[in-house]
C-alpha positions, 0 to 999 in steps of 0.5 A: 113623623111620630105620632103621639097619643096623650091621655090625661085622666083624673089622676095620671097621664097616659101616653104612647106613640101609636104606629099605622098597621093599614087604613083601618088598623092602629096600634101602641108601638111599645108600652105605655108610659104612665106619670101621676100627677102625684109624682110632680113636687108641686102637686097639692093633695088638698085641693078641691075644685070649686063646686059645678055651679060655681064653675059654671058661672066663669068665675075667675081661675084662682091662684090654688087652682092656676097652681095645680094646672100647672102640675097637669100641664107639666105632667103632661109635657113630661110625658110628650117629652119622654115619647118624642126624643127629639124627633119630629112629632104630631101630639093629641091629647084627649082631657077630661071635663067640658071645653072651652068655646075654641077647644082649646082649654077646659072650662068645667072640671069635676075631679081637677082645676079649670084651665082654660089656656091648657093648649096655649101652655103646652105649645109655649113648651113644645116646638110643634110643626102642627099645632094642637088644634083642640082638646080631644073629649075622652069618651069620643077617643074611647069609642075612636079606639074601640073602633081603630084597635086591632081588636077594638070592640066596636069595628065589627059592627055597625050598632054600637053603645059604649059604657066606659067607666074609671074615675068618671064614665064615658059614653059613645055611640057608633050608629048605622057605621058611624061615630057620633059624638054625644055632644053631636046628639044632645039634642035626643040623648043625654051622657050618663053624667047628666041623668038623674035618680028620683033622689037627684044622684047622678047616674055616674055614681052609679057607672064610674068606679069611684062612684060604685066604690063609695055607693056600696058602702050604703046600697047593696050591690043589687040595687046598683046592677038594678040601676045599671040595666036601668041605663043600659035599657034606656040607651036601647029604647032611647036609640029605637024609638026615642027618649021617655023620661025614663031618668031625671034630666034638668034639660027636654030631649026631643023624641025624634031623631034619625037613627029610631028604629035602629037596635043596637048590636052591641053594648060594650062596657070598657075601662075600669068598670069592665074587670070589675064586672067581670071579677067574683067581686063585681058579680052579684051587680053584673047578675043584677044589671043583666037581670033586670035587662032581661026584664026590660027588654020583654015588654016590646016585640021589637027589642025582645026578638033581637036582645032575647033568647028563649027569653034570656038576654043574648050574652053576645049583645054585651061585650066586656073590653079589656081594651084600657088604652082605647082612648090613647089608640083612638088620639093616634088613629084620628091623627094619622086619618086626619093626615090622609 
């Protein structure tokens, strides 16, 4: 039986059959096959999702919208397609944007079109001894492959924080062994794309490549590394002793929670967001953010004995993923563990 990851992103569809090394272990069995949405005739280049607001009222699906879902849907299937070569297969696909109630359709979608019976249509096409029983979140499958990959980022340690940032940003949590969803903590913590600046800016224009590439056109880089070791910091002491209004949240988060006073081992920042910082193009913000870390972490003995070293950030508690099929190893991983 093969297993296929299915990654649908903002403006492509990724996906590779993902074989079992051990228990612990997963990997791509070959490279990754990757369609844009682009490629697909009918694809409109014009369109617009309807405003968050709008989106949020359960307004209809519009026929323009109905339109360009089925280019995803058919994208998607094109890809399944290639991977499965008529054998038998068990497919996960993770998407983008808030799910509907069953997890099985998208509700909400920021970069793309709402559609809501996305697993009822892929299944019309695929003949599928195991159904899909929902829509994977992304930024879950991220962490899912930073922790079953070889050499995931996270495997090693039992504290984790993971940034991953490409068209949109993803969070994930890994606390005392074990991954935790965002969506299972919301009630103490909240993902970047809720958090906001004095001003009302999201904190993902501030963790999403797409977003920095259109803030620099105004803000210097430092500023956005600033505002970076800002977040990063606010993950520490929001994990250690719980949240303090540190960013503009349109919800209450309560302080308590079970896993205070746990420090993090580890902040890993992955996806597009990880080269570029690495880049001599991204230095000046990662100098910035690292900087301004640096500063945040000196005020509690707590955090500064285990984040500092002679009163310099430990470059050990940041790890920069190249791992970009993360979120692909994770879909399978959780696959073949389900089967077990």
């Amino acid at each position: 039986m093969k297993v296929i990851g299915i990654d649908g992103g903002a403006t492509k569809v990724s996906g590779c059959v993902i074989e079992k090394l051990d228990h612990k272990t997963y990997t791509l069995a070959h490279p990754v096959v990757d369609i844009k949405y682009s490629d697909h005739q009918n694809f409109n280049p014009e369109f617009l999702p309807h405003p968050i607001d709008v989106q949020q009222n359960n307004e209809d699906v519009i026929d323009v919208e109905k339109r360009q879902g089925t280019v995803y849907v058919e994208t998607v299937l094109k890809v399944v397609q290639l991977l499965a070569e008529n054998e038998p297969f068990q497919v996960a696909i993770a998407m983008p944007g808030l799910k509907t109630n069953d997890g099985r359709g998208i509700r909400i979608m920021a970069n793309g079109p709402r559609i809501p019976y996305f697993c009822d249509q892929i299944q019309k096409t695929l003949n599928l001894e195991h159904p899909i029983q929902r829509l994977e979140s992304d930024a879950d499958m991220c962490v899912w492959g930073e922790e079953y990959a070889e050499n995931g980022a996270i495997r090693s340690v039992k504290n984790a924080y993971y940034l991953g940032g490409g068209t949109g940003t993803a969070d994930g949590l890994k606390i005392k062994g074990n991954l935790i969803p965002f969506d299972d903590a919301s009630n103490w913590i909240a993902k970047s794309i809720e958090l906001k600046m004095s001003d009302g800016q999201s904190l993902e224009t501030y963790t999403s490549m797409s977003g920095i590439n259109t803030l620099r056109k105004s803000i210097t880089d430092s500023e956005i590394g600033i505002v970076l070791g800002n977040l990063l910091f606010e993950r520490i002491s929001t994990i250690y002793s719980g949240w303090k209004n540190q960013f503009n949240l349109n919800r209450k988060l309560q302080m308590d929670h079970p896993f205070r006073c746990t420090l993090l081992d580890r902040i890993v920042i992955g996806q597009r967001l990880s080269p570029f910082l690495k880049s001599d193009d991204g230095m000046a913000i990662h100098q910035a953010m690292i900087t301004e870390l640096n500063q945040q972490c000196v005020g509690d003995t707590a955090i500064s004995n285990h984040f500092l070293i002679n009163g310099k950030f430990n470059p050990e508690r940041i790890f920069m993923s190249d791992l970009r099929t993360a979120p692909i190893i994770g879909l399978g991983a959780k696959v073949w563990i389900n089967q077990c």
